[in-house]
Backbone as CSV, one residue per row, in Angstrom:
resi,resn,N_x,N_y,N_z,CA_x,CA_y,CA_z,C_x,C_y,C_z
1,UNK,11.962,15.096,-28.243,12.794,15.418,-27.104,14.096,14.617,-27.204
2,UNK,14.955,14.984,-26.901,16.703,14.694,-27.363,17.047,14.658,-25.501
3,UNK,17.806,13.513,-25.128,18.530,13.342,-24.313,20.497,13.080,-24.586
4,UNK,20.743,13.686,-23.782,22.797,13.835,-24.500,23.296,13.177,-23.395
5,UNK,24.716,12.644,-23.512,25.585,11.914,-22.740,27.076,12.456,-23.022
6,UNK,27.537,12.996,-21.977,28.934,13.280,-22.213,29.834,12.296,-21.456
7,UNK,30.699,11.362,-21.861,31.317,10.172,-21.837,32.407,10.547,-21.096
8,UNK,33.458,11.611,-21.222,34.930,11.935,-21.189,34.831,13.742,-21.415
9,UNK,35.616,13.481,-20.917,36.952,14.910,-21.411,37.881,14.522,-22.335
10,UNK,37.945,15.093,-23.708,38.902,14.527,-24.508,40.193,14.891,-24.231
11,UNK,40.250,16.011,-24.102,41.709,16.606,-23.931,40.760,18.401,-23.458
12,UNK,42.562,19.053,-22.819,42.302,20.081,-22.283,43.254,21.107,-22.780
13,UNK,43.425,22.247,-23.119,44.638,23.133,-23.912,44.310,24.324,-22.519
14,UNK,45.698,24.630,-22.564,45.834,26.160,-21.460,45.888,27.145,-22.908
15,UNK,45.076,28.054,-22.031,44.915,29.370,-23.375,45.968,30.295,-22.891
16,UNK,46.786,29.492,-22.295,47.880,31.187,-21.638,47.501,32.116,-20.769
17,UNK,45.858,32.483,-20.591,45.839,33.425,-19.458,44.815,33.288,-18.813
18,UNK,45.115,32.155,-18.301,44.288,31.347,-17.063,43.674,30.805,-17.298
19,UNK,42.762,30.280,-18.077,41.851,29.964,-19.055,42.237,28.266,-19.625
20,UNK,40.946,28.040,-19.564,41.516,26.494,-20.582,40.289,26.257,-21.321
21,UNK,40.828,25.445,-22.349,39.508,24.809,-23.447,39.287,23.432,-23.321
22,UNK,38.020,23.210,-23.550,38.076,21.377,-23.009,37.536,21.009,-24.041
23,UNK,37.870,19.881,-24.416,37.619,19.839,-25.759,36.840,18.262,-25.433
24,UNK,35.882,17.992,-25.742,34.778,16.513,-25.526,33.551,16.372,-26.922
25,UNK,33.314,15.174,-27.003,32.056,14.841,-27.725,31.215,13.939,-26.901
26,UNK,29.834,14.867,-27.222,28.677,14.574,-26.888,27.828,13.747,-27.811
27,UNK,26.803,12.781,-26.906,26.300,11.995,-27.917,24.686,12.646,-27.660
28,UNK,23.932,12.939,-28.846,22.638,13.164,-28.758,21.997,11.622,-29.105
29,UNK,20.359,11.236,-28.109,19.647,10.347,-29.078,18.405,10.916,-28.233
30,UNK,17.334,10.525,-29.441,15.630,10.962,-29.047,14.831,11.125,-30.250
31,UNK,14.128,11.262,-29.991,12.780,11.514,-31.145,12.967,12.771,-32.140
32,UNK,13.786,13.433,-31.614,13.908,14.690,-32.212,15.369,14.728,-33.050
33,UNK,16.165,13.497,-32.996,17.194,13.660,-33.785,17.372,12.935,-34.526
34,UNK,17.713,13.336,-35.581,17.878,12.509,-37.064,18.360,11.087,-37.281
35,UNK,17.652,10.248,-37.566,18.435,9.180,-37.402,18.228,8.078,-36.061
36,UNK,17.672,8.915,-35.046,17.852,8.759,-33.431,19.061,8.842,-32.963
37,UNK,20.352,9.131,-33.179,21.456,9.475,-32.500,22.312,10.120,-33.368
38,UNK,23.264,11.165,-32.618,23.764,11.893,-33.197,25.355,12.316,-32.140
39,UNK,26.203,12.660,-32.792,27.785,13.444,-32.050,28.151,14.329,-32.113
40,UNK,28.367,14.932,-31.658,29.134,16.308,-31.996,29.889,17.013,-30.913
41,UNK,30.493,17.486,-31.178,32.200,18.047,-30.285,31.704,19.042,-29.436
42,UNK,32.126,19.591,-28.248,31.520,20.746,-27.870,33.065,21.301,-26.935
43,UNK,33.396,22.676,-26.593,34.288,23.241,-26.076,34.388,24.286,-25.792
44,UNK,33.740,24.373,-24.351,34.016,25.064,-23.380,34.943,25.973,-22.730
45,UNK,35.177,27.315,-22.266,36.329,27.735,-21.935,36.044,27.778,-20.444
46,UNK,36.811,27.813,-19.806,36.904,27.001,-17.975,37.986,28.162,-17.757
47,UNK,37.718,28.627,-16.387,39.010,29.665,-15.948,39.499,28.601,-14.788
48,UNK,40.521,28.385,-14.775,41.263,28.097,-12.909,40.894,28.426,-11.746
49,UNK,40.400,29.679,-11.595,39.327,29.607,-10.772,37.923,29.379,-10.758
50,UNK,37.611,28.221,-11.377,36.179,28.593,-11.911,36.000,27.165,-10.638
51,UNK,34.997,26.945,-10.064,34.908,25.622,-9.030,33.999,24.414,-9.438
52,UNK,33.675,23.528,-9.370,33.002,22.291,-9.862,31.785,22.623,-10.135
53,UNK,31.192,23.316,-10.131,30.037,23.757,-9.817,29.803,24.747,-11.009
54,UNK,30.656,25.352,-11.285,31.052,26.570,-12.477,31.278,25.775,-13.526
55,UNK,32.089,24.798,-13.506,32.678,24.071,-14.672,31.554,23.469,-15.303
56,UNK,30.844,22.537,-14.356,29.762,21.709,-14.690,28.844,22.373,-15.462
57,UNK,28.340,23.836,-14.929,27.427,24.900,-15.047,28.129,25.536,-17.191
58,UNK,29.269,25.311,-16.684,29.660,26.223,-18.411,29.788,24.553,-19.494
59,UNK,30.010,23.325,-18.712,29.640,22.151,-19.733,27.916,22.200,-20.288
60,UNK,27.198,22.082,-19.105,25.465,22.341,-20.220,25.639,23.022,-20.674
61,UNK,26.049,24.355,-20.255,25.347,25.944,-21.219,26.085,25.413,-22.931
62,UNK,27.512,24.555,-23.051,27.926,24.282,-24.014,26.993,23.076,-24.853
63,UNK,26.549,22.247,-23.688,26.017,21.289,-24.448,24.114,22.052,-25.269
64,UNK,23.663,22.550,-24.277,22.886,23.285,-24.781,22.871,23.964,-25.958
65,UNK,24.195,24.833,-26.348,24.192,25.763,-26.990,24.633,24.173,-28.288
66,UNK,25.358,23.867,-28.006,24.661,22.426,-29.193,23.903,21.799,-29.886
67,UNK,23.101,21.556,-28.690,21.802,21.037,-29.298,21.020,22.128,-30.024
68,UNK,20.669,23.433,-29.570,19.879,24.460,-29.976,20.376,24.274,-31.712
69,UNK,21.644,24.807,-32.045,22.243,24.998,-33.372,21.478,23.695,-34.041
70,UNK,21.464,22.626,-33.675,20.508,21.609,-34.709,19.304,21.351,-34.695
71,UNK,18.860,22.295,-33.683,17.220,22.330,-33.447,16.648,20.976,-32.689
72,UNK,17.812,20.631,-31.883,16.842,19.224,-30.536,16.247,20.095,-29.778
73,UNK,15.158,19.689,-28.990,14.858,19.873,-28.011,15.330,19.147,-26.730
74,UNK,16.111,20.152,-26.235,16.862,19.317,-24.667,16.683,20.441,-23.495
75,UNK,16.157,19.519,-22.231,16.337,20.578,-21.153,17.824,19.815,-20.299
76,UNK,18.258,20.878,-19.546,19.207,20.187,-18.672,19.619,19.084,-17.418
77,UNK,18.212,18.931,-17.557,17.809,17.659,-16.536,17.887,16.433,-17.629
78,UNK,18.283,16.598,-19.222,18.664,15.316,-19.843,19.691,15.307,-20.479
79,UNK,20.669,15.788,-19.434,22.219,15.888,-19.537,22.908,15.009,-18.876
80,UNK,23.485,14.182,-18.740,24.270,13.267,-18.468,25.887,13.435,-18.373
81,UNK,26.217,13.844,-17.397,27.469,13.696,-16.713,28.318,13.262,-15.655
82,UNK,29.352,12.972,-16.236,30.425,12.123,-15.229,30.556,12.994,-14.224
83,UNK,31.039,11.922,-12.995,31.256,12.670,-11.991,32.892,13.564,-11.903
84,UNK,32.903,14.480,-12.259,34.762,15.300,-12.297,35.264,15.454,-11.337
85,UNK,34.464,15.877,-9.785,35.120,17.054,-8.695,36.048,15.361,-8.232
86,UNK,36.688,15.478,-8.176,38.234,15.277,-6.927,37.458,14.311,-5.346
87,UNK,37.646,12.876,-5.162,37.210,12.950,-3.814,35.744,12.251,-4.333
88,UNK,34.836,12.015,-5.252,34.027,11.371,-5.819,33.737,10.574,-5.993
């Protein structure tokens, strides 16, 4: 079982039509990953209207879709994220 930590937002690019890419690295560590820890980049596309809740929601599905490609086992209750919304 693999637990991940997302630290930051590295940077953010406007795609021109409404849209943005967020660009961050995630840290994997657990029984299930090589080594016991592991990094890797993940990037998300986020619309302007998308609300804290959406954003947060399309960061797992990214971090997920991460881990799957190297074969961890992670559920989303061992996701680890900063607090983003505004007012926090």
């Amino acid at each position: 079982m693999a637990k991940v930590f997302l630290p930051s937002i590295d940077s953010v690019t406007g795609n021109g039509d409404g849209t943005f890419t967020i660009y961050a690295i995630v840290g994997f560590s657990g029984s299930d990953v090589v080594g016991g820890t592991d990094i890797s980049p993940i990037t998300p596309i986020i619309s302007g209207s998308d609300s804290p809740i959406d954003i947060k929601n399309k960061l797992v599905d990214a971090i997920l879709a991460e881990a799957a490609k190297f074969g961890y086992s992670l559920v989303a209750t061992d996701i680890i994220l900063p607090d983003f919304q505004k007012g926090n």
